[in-house]
N, C-alpha and C positions, 0 to 999 in steps of 0.2 A: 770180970773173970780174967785169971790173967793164963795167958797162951800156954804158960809150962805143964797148968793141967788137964793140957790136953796132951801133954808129949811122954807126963810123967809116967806110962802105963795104967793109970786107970781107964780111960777108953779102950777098949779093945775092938778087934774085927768085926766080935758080934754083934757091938750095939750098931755098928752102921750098917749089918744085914738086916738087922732086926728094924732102926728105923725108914729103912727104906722098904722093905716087905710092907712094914703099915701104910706107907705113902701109898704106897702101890695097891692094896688089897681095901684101904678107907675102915676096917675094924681094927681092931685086938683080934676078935673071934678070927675073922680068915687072915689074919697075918698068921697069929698060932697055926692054925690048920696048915697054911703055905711051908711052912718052915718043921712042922712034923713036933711041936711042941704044944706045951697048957698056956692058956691063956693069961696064968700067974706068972709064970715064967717070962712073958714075954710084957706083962703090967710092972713088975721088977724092975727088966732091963730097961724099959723107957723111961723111970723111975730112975735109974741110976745115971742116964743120958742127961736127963733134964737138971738132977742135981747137980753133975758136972761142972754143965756149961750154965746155970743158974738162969736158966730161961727155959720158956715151955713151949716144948717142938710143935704141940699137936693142940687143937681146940679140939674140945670135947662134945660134940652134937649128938640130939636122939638117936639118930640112924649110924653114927659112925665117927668119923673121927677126919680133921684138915688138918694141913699145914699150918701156923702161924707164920707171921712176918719175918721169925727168926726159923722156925723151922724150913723155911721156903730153901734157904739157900746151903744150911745145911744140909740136907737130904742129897742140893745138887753137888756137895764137892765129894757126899758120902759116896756117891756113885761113882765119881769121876777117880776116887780111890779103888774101890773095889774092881774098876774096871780097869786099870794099871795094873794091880792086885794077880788079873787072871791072865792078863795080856804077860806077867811077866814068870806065870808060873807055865802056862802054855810055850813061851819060846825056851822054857829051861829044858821043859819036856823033848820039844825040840830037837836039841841042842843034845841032847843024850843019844837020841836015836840019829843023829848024822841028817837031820836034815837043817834047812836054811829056813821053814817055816812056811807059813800060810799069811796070806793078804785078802780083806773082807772088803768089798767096794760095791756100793753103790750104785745105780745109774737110772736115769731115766729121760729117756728119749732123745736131748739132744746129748750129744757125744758117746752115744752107744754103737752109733753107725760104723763111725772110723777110727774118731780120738782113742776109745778104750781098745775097741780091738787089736789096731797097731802097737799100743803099748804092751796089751796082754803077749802081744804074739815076739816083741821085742826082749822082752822080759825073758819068757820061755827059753829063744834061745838062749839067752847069757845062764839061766837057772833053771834049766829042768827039773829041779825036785822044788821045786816051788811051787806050794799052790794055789790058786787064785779063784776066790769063790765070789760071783757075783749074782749080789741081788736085786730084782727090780722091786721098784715103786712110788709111788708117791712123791714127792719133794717133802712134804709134811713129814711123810710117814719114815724117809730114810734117815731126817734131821733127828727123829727121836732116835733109832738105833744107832745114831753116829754118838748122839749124848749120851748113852746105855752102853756104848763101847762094844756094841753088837758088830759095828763096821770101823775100820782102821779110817775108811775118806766115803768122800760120794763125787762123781764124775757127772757134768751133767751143765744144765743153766746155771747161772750164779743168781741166787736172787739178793732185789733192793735189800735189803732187812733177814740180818741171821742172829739167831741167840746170842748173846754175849762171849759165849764158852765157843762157840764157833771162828773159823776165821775161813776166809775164801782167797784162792789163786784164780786169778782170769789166764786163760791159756792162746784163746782164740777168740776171735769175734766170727759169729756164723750169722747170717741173714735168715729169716723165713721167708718162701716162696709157694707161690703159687704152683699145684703139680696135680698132673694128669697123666693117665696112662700113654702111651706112645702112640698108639691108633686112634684116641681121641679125637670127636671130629673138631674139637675147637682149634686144634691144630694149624688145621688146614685154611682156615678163613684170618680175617687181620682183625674181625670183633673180639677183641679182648680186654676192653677195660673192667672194669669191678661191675660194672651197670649190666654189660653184654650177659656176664655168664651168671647172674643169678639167676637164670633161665636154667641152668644144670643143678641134678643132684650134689649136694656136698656132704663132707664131714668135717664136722665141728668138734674142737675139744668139749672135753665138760665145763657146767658152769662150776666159778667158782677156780678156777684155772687162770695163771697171768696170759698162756698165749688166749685164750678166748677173751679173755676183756680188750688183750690188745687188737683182738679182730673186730669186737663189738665196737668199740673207738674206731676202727679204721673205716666201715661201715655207715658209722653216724658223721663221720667228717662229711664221708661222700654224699650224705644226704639218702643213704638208701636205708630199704631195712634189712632184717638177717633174712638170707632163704630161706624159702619155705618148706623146700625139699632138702631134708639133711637129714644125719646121721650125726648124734653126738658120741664119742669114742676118745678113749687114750690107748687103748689097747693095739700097740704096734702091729704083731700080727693080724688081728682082724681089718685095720689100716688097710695096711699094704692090698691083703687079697679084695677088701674092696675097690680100690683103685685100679687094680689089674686087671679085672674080671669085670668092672660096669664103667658107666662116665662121669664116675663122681669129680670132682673137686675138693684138694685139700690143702693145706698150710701146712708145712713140712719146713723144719731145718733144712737146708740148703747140701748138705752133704751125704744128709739121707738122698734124696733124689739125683743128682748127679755122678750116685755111683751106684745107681740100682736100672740097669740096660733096658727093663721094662718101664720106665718113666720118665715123664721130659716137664722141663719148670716153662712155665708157662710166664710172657714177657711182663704178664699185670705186674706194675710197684706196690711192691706194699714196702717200702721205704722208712716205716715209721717202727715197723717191726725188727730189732736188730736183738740177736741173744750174744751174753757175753758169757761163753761155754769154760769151763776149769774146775778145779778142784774145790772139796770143802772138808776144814778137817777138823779135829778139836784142838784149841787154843793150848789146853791145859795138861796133855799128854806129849810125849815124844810120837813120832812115829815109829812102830819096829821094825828090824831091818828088812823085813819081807817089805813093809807099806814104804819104804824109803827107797827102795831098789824099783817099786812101781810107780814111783815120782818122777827118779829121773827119766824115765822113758814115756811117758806124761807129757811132762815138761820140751822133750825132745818131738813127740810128733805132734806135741800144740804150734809149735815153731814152723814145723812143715806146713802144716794147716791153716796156718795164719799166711804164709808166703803163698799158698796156693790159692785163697781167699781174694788177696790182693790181685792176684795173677788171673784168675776166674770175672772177678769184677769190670776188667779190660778187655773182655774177648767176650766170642757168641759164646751161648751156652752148650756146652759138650761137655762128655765123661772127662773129670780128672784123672790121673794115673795115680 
């Protein structure tokens, strides 16, 4: 197939709605339904796709319908168009009404504490009519909306292995620690190795989570097993109030707890535990100038953060400023 005919104007907008509805939806019948058309209409259009590009998008099963081997990667740059598509019809919008635009970002749990807020609150003053809409979840679930063009970046862990179409910035290295409320009585005594305090309630990420495999590994190194008393949880807010209100025990990003007055990191190593906190964006888009103007300032209190990291690793442990 040669590339012109795909530039000639025979592809048009709809057929990449149209083949990504079906990806998304696995019929004809609720692609049609999705999209508010007949089900001929949209047997046509996939029809016209496939003649195109002289291969066939979709295998045809009892219940529904998959991607092939060629459908796979077209479907993914289908999207990566139509998500350009709205990203540059929204800043034209913009652009009309006198504003500088909107920034979608991502986060979850590490770099929500400090990293994003100082940058959101950086940002702010330089752009006030800027607006910055963040969403939590998942690492899974944020990496889909970042491909779907749902989110501009995601702020957060970096993990080992990202989709292709992705690309990551390390901004900071954070430690996880061991953290307890401020009255805890573990405090007060010098029993603190990993052995001492499986005596106290804890909270445990969920399984299937990189910090819990890394705790479950740090656990099996020592020879111990997982407490028996825990609570497994991702949910920051439920976190936090349980650690302030019982004597749990938890594994916390390092910046959460050092800037939260009700809580003090407890001297246990967990050594083997280190996150490398920054940005993740798509490879295959620009940023727009809202998500570029939330970089630099990103990038500026990852710098801070990393200097205070270093600075913190030398000294007892106290609140950073």
């Amino acid at each position: 197939m040669s590339t012109d005919r795909i530039l000639d104007g025979r592809l048009k907008i709809r057929h990449l709605v149209l083949v990504t509805a079906i990806a998304d939806e696995g019929t004809l019948v609720r692609a049609a339904e999705s999209l508010h058309i007949t089900q001929p209409v949209v047997t046509r259009g996939l029809r016209e796709v496939e003649d195109l590009l002289g291969v066939q998008l979709f295998e045809r099963l009892p219940r529904g319908v998959v991607p092939t081997q060629y459908g796979r990667p077209f479907i993914e740059r289908a999207r990566s168009v139509l998500a350009e598509l709205r990203i540059a019809g929204e800043e034209v919008r913009l652009l009309q009404s006198g504003q500088l635009g909107t920034v979608t970002v991502g986060t979850h749990l590490a770099g929500s504490n400090l990293l994003l807020p100082r940058a959101i609150a950086g940002l702010k003053a330089e752009h006030p009519r800027l607006t910055v809409v963040v969403r939590e979840g998942t690492p899974d679930t944020l990496q889909q909306l970042l491909l779907a063009g749902d989110l501009d970046l995601t702020v957060g862990r970096l993990s080992p292995t990202v989709p292709v179409r992705l690309e990551q910035e390390r901004l900071h290295q954070e430690p996880i620690r061991l953290v307890a409320r401020a009255g805890h009585p573990v405090h007060t005594g010098t029993r603190t190795s990993l052995a001492d305090l499986i005596a106290y309630p804890w909270i445990f990420p969920v399984a299937q989570t990189a910090l819990r495999a890394e705790l479950e590994a740090v656990f099996f190194h020592e020879g111990l097993p997982l407490p028996a008393d825990r609570v497994e949880c991702t949910s920051m807010l439920t976190l936090r109030n349980l650690l302030v209100s019982t004597d749990v025990i938890a594994a916390l990003p390092m910046f959460i707890a050092v800037d939260d007055g009700e809580l003090r990191i407890l001297p246990t190593p967990l050594s083997s535990i280190r996150r490398s906190v920054g940005v993740t964006m798509p490879k295959d888009r620009a940023p727009s100038a809202a998500a570029a103007a939330l970089l630099v300032h990103l990038r500026e209190e990852g710098a801070l953060l990393a200097a205070l990291e270093r600075e913190y690793a030398q000294t007892e442990f106290r609140p950073l400023g």
